[in-house]
Each structure stands twice: as structure tokens, then as C-alpha cells.
C-alpha positions as CSV (number, residue, x, y, z in Angstrom):
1,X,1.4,-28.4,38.7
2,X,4.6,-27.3,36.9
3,X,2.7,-25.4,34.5
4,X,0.9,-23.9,37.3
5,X,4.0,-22.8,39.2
6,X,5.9,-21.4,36.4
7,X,2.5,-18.9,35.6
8,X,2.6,-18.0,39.1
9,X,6.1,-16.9,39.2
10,X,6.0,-14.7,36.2
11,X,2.6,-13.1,38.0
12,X,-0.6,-14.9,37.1
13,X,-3.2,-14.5,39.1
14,X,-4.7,-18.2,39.4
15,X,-9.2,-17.7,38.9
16,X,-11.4,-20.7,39.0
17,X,-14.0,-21.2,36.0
18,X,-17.4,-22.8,36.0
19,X,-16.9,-24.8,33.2
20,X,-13.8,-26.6,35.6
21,X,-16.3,-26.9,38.1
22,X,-18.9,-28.9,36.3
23,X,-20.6,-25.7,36.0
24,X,-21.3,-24.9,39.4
25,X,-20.7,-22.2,41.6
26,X,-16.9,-20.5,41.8
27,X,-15.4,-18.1,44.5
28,X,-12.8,-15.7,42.9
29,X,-13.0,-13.7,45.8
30,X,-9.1,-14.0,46.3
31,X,-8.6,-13.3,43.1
32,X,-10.3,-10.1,42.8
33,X,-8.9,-8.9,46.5
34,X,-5.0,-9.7,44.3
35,X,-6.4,-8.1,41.6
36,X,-7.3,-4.9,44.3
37,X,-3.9,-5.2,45.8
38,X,-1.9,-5.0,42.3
39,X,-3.9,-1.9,41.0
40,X,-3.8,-0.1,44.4
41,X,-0.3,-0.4,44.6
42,X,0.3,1.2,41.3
43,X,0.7,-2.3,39.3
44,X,-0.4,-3.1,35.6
45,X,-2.8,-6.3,35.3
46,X,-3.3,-7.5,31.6
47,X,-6.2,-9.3,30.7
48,X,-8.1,-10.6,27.7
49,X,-11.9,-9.6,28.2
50,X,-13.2,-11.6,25.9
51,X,-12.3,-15.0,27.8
52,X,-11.8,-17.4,24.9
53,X,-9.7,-18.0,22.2
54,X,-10.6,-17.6,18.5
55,X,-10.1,-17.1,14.8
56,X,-12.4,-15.0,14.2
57,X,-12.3,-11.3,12.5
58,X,-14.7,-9.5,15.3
59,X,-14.7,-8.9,19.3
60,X,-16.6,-11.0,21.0
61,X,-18.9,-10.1,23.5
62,X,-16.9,-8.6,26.5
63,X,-17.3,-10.3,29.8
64,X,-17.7,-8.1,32.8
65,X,-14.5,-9.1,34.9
66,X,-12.6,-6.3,33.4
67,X,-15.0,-3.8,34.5
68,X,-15.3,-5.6,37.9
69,X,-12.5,-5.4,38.9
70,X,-11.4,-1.9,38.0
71,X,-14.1,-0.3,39.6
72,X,-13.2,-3.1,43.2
73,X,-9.6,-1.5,43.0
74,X,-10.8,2.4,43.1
75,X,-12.0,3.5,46.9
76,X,-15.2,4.8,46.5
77,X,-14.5,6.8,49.9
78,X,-12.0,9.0,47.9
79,X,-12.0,7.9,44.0
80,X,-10.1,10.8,43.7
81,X,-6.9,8.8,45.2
82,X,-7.0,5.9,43.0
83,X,-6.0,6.4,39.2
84,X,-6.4,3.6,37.6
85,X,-7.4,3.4,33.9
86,X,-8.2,0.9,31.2
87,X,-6.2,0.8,27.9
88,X,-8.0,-0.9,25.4
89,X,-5.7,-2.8,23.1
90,X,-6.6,-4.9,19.6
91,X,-4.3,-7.6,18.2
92,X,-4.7,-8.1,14.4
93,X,-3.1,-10.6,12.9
94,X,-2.2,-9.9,9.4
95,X,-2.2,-13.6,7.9
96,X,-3.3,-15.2,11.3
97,X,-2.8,-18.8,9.9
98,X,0.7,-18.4,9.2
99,X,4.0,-19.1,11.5
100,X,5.1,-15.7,12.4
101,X,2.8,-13.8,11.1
102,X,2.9,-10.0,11.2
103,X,0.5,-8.2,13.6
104,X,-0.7,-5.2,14.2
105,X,-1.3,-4.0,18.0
106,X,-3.3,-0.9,18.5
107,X,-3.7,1.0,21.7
108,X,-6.4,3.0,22.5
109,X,-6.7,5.9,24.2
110,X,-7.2,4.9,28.4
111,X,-10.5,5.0,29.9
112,X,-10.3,6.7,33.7
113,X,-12.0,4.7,36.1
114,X,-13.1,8.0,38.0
115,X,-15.7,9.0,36.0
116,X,-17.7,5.8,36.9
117,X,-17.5,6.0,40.7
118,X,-18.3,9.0,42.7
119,X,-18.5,9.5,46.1
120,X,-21.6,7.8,48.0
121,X,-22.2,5.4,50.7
122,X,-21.1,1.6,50.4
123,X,-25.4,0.6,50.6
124,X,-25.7,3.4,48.2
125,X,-22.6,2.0,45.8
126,X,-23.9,-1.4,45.9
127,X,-27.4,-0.8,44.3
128,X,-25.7,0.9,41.7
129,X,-22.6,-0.9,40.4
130,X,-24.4,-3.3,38.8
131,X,-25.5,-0.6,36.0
132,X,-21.5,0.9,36.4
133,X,-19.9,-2.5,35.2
134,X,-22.5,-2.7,32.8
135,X,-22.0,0.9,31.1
136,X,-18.1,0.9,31.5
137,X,-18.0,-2.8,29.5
138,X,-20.4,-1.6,26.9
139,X,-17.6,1.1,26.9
140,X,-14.8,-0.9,26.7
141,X,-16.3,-3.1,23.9
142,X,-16.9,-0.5,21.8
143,X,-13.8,0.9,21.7
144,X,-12.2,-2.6,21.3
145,X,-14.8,-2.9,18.0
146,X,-12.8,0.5,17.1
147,X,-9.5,-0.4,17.2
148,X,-9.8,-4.2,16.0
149,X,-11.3,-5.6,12.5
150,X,-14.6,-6.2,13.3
151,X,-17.0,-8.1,11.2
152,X,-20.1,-9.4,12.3
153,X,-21.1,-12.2,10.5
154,X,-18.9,-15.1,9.5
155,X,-20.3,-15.6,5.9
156,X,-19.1,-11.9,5.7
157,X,-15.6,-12.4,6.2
158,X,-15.0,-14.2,3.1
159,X,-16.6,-11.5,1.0
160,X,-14.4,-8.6,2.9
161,X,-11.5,-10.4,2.6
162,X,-12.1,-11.2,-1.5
163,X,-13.1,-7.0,-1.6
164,X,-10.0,-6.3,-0.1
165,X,-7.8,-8.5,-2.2
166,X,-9.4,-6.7,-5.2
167,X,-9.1,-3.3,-3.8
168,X,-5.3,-4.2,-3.3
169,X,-5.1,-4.9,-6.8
170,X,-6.8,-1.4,-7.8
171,X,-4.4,0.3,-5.5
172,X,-1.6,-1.3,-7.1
173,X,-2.2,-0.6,-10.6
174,X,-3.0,3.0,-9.5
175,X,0.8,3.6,-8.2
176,X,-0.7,4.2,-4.6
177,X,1.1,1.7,-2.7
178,X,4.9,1.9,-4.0
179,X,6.7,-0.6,-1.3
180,X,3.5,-2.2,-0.2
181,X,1.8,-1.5,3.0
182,X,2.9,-1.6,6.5
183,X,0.5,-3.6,9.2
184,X,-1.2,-0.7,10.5
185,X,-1.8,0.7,6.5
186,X,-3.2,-2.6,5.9
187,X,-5.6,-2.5,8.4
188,X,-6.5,1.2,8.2
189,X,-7.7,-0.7,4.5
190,X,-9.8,-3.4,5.5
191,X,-11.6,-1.4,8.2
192,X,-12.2,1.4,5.6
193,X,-13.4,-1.3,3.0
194,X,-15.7,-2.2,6.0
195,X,-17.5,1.1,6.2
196,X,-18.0,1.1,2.6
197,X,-19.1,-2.4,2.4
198,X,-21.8,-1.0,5.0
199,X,-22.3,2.1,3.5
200,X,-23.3,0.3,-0.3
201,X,-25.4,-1.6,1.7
202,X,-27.7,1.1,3.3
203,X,-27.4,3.4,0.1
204,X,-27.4,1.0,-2.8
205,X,-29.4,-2.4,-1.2
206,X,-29.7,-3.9,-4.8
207,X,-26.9,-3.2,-6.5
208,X,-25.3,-4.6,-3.3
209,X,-27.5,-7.1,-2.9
210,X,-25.9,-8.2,-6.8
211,X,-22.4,-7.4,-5.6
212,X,-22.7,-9.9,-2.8
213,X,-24.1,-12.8,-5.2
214,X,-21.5,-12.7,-7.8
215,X,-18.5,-12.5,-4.9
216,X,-19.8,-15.3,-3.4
217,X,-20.1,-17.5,-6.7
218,X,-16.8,-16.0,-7.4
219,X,-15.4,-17.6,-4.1
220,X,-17.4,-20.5,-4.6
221,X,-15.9,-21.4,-7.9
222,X,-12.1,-20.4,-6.8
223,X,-13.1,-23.2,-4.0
224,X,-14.3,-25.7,-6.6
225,X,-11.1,-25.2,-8.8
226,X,-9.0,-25.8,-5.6
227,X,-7.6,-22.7,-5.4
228,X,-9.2,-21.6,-1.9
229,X,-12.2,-20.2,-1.0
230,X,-10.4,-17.4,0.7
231,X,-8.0,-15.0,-0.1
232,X,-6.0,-14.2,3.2
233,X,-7.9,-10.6,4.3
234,X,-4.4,-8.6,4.9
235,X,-2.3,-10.3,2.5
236,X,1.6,-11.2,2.7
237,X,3.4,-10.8,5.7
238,X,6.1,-8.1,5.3
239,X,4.8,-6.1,2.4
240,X,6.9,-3.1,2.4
241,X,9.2,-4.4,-0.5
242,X,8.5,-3.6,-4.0
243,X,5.8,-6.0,-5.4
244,X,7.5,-7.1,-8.4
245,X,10.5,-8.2,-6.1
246,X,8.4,-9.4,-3.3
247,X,7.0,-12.0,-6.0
248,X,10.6,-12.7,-7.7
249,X,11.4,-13.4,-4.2
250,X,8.9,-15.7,-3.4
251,X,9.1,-17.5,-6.6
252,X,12.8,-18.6,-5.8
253,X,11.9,-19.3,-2.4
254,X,9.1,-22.1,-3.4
255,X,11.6,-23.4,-6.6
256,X,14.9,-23.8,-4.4
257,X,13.8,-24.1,-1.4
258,X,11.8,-27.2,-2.0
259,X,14.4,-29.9,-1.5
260,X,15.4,-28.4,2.1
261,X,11.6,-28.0,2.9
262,X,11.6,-31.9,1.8
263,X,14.4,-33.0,3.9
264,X,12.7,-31.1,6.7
265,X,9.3,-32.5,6.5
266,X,10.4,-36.0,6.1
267,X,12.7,-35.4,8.9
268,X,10.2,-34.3,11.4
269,X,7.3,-36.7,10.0
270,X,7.8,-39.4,12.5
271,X,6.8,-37.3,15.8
272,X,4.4,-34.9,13.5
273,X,2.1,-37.9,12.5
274,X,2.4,-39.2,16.3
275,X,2.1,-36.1,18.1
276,X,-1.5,-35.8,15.6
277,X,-2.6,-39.7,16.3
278,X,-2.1,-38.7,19.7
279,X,-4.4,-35.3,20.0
280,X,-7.3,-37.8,18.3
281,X,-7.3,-39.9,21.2
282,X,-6.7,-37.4,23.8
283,X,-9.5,-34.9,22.1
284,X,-8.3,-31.9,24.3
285,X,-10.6,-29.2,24.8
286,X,-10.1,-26.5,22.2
287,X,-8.6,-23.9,25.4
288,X,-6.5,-26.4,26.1
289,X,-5.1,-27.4,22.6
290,X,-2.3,-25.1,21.9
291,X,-1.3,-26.2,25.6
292,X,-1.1,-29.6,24.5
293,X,0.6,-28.9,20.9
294,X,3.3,-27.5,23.1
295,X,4.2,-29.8,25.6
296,X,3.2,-33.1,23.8
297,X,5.7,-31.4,20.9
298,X,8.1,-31.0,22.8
299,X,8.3,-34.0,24.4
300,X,8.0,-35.6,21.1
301,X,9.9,-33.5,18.8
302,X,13.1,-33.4,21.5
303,X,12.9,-36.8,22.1
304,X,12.9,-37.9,18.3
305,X,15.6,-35.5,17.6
306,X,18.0,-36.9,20.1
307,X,17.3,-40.2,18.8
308,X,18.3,-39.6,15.4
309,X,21.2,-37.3,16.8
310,X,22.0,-40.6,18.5
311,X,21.8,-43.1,15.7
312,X,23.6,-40.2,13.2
313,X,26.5,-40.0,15.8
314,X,27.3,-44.1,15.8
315,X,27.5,-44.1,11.9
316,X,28.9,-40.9,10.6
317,X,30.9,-39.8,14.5
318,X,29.9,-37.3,16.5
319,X,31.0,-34.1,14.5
320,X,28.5,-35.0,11.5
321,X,25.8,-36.3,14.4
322,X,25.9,-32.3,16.1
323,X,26.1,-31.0,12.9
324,X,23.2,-32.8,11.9
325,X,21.3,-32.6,15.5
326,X,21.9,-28.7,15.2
327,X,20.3,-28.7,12.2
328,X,17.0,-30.2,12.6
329,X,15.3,-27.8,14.1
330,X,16.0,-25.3,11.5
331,X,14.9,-27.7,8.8
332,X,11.6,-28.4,10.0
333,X,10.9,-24.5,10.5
334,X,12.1,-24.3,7.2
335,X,9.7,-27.5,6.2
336,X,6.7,-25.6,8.2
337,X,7.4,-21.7,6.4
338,X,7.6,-23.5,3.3
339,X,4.3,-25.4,3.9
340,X,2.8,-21.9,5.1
341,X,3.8,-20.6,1.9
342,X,2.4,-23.0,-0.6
343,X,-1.0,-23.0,1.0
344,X,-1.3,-19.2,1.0
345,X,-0.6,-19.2,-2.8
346,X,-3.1,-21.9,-2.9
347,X,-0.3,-24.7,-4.8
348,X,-2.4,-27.3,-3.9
349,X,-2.3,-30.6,-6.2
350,X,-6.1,-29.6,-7.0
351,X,-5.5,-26.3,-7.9
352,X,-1.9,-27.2,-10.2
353,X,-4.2,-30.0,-11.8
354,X,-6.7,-27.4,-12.5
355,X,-3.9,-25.2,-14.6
356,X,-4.0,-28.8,-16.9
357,X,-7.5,-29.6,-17.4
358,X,-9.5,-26.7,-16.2
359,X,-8.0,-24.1,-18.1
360,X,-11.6,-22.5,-19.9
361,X,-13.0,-22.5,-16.2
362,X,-10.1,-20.9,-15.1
363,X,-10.4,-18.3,-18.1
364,X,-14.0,-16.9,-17.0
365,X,-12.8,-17.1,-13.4
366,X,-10.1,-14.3,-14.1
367,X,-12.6,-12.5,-16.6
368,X,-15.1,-12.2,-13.9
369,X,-12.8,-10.8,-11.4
370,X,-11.6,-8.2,-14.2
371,X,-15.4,-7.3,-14.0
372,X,-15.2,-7.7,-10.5
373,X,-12.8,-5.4,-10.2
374,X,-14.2,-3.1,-12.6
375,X,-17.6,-2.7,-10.2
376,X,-15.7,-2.4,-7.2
377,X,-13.4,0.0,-8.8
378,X,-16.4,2.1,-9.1
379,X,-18.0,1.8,-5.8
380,X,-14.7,2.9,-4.2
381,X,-14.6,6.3,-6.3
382,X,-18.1,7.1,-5.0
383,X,-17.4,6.1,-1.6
384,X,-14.2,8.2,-1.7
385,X,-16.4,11.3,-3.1
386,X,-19.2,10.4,-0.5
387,X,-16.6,11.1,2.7
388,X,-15.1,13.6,0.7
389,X,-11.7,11.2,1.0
390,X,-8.6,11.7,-1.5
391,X,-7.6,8.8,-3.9
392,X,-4.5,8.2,-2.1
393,X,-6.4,7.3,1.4
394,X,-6.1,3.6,1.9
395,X,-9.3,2.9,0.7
């Protein structure tokens, strides 16, 4: 109910789903006339076609509510009155499992509404908007597909994303990325090394066929050493800094930062471990578990705090307990950055005991990526001559 209220002042427009109906029958019927209402009166409605959350790097399939409801809010007595458009927009995360990661939003160009209605009788309009909604979401999905990092299969996704960490390397040593490379360079990059992944496919089916195996063995043996499976597809977040002092950087950040990020993750353990004991027993449903992260960490993290603000206050007085209460927060975001950071450069304690006793594995690890490299190196300069592409292109 509170949430409810709060999404209605800010303009959500409340629809029922089957799935909170048992799976039965659902009237929107209001919804779609608000829906009418907004977009006739000039308003901008934003919605999420797909209708789920996910990780994945691809769109899923489009539902048909987008399309539904722009062609309910033009007048099909005079389309010519009613201008309203869909622009298509694609969030990529660049490293979508870290806190406040970068992403990159692209808009696409707006699809008019017009084209798909013309001027016939309401009998005559009925019979035919089924096929309408159906072409203009088969539109709308493909330009989504454009815009967005779209890879179909999930086992595919690691290989892309260990290509593209490879490439990055290749680009490096070739002096083309000076700085690094902003969100939208970055992925300009993976969705070229896309079409050439596709491309080697359909030209060269054995020699990709080979390429494939030994990335996949190569993944699979980074995985077994415990130093992931998976490199992260776009990288670091904020890459336009030069390498060398990008990695400087980070280096002091993991070696003196470490005792704040202690004192921060020991400090917010207490309602971390609870808040996690209690999503086991509630099991939300995965919509509905950021929603519950929120408010039950809230709750829990607030309430802890101004405990130990509390207790700090009786035995050191209250200037050290608000200097201390101030404080927490911004440790345990410094606890959870510093966390982020150590599992994208894969310091795990499997992959540090690995540098100790699985150091001639580790040696034909990095030679095979040196002839990893050396093969993909390859491919790229006859994919770059096939489209007739310079060398500095980010591919």
C-alpha cells in the first residue's frame, strides 16, 4: 500500500498481471484508456517492453503492450491528428555486476505511429490491428536488437566476452586506445566483435569451429584455477584514464584501502548476514527481490546503525557517536566498492593460492592466450579488410 501510493504519485500507471492472478484472466482496460489519455494529451509514457528483469546480454522477446497501446492512443478517424511516436532506447551496462557501474543509453531514432494506421472504418480497423501490433513490435524489437548488445545464446556470451577482452589487449598494444574507451566506444567494440564472431562463422565454419573449442577450454581452465570463468565483456568502469595509471591506481586502492574496507564489512556484517538468512526464508520471487533487498535493508541496516550510534554515544559521548553514526554508511559503501573490486580482478583465495602451487598451469594458461591472441589478431585484420574498415575502427 505505501509502496503503491508513492508509484502513483510520481505517475505509474497501476496494470494487473496474470501471473498475480493465479494465471487467470486480467482486465487492463483502465489502464490502456490512462494510457490513451496520457498520449492524447501530449504526455510521455515509459515503458520496458520486454516485461521482466534480467542479466542477460540480448533483448528478449518484445511483448505486444507497447505496440497496443500506441496504436489505442492514435484516432483512426484522423491519424493525421495524433503524433505520437516510439523511441526505442537500450541500457547497457558496462560491468552490470558492479555498484555503480557505468552504462551506456542509446536512443534510437522514433518510430511514427502514422504509418501503421490509416484511415478505415472501426469493423474494418479491428480485423486488421491484430497484424498492425504484430508488424510494429517485430519493428520495435529489431531496432532494440540494434541498439543493445545482443547475443543469442548464453554459452556464447562467455566466448564474446573472453574475444573482447583479447581484442582490448590487441588494441592496446597497437597505441589505438590512448585514454581508454568511453561507454559508447566500448560498446561500438563488442557489437563489432559480434558481427565478426558471426561473420568467421559463416565464412570460415572450421577454423571457427577450432576457435570456439580452445576459448572455451581456455575459460574452462581460468575457472578451474579460480580465476573466473569470465572476463567482464566491457571491462573497467571509467576507462578514459591512461591504462598504466588506471592500474597504478587500482593497485593502491586494493593495498590501502583494505583496512577501511575491513572495518566497513565487519561493521555492516551483523544486518548483511540477517538481511540474507531472512531472503532464504522469505524466497521472494525473483521480480520482487530487489524490492525486498531495499526495504528489508533499510529497515535492517538503519535500525542496526542507530543501535551502534546508540551504544557508541554512552561510551565515547555523543560527538565521537555522530562522528562514528555519520560514518557508517560510507564505510560499508566503501566495504561493498572494495568487494566489487576484488572479484572483478578475480583476488579470490583460490585464484592467490593458485599463484603458490599452480604456477606451471598458470604458465600454459598465459601462453595459450598469447596464441589466442595471436589467432584472433588475425581474424580481426581480415575482418577489417573484409568491410573494408580502417585499423583504428573499434574493432
Amino acid at each position: 500500500p505505501i509502496f503503491g501510493r508513492v508509484l502513483r504519485r510520481v505517475g505509474a500507471i497501476p496494470i494487473q498481471r496474470r501471473q498475480d492472478k493465479g494465471g487467470g484472466s486480467v482486465d487492463n482496460s483502465d489502464a490502456f484508456a490512462a494510457c490513451r489519455r496520457l498520449l492524447r494529451g501530449g504526455g510521455v509514457l515509459s515503458i520496458f517492453p520486454e516485461g521482466k528483469t534480467h542479466a542477460r546480454y540480448r533483448v528478449h522477446k518484445i511483448k505486444t503492450g507497447v505496440a497496443r497501446i500506441a496504436l489505442d492512443a492514435v484516432d483512426i478517424d484522423d491519424p493525421e491528428s495524433s503524433d505520437v511516436q516510439i523511441v526505442p532506447v537500450a541500457l547497457n551496462y558496462l560491468v552490470r555486476q558492479a555498484f555503480r557501474s557505468d552504462v551506456h543509453v542509446a536512443f534510437g531514432p522514433p518510430i511514427s505511429i502514422k504509418e501503421f494506421v490509416a484511415r478505415q472504418t472501426p469493423v474494418e480497423s479491428q480485423e486488421e490491428k491484430p497484424s498492425r501490433v504484430r508488424t510494429l513490435t517485430s519493428r520495435l524489437e529489431e531496432h532494440l536488437k540494434s541498439l543493445s548488445i545482443h547475443i543469442d545464446e548464453v554459452e556464447d556470451e562467455r566466448l564474446i566476452a573472453q574475444v573482447t577482452a583479447i581484442i582490448v589487449d590487441i588494441r592496446r598494444e597497437r597505441g589505438l586506445d590512448v585514454g581508454g574507451q568511453t561507454p559508447a566506444e566500448r560498446t561500438a567494440l563488442v557489437k563489432r566483435v559480434l558481427d565478426a564472431y558471426r561473420w568467421v562463422e559463416e565464412e570460415f565454419p572450421d577454423e571457427a569451429f577450432e576457435l570456439r573449442r580452445r576459448l572455451a577450454r581456455y575459460v574452462e581452465e581460468r575457472a578451474a584455477l579460480g580465476l573466473g570463468g569470465e572476463s567482464a565483456v566491457f571491462g573497467h568502469r571509467s576507462e578514459r584514464r591512461q591504462a598504466a595509471q588506471a592500474s597504478e591506481r587500482r593497485r593502491r586502492f586494493l593495498i590501502l584501502g583494505a583496512p577501511l574496507a575491513l572495518f566497513g564489512m565487519l561493521q555492516s556484517a551483523p544486518p548483511y548476514l540477517l538481511l540474507r538468512a531472512a531472503l532464504r526464508v522469505i524466497k521472494p520471487r525473483k521480480d520482487r527481490e530487489a524490492l525486498n533487498k531495499l526495504l528489508l535493508g533499510t529497515l535492517l541496516f538503519g535500525g542496526f546503525w542507530a543501535v551502534q550510534t546508540s551504544v557508541a554515544a554512552l561510551l565515547f559521548g555523543p560527538i565521537v557517536g555522530s562522528i562514528y553514526g555519520t560514518a557508517l554508511p560510507f564505510v560499508a559503501l566503501f566495504g561493498l566498492r572494495y568487494m566489487t573490486e576484488i572479484r572483478l580482478h578475480r583476488l579470490t583465495w583460490s585464484g592467490i593460492r593458485a599463484l603458490w602451487s599452480e604456477s606451471e598451469r598458470l604458465g600454459q594458461l598465459r601462453r595459450e592466450r598469447v596464441e589466442l591472441q595471436e589467432a584472433l589478431s588475425g581474424l580481426r585484420d581480415r575482418y577489417l579488410a573484409h568491410i573494408d574498415l580502417p585499423d583504428t575502427a573499434p574493432a
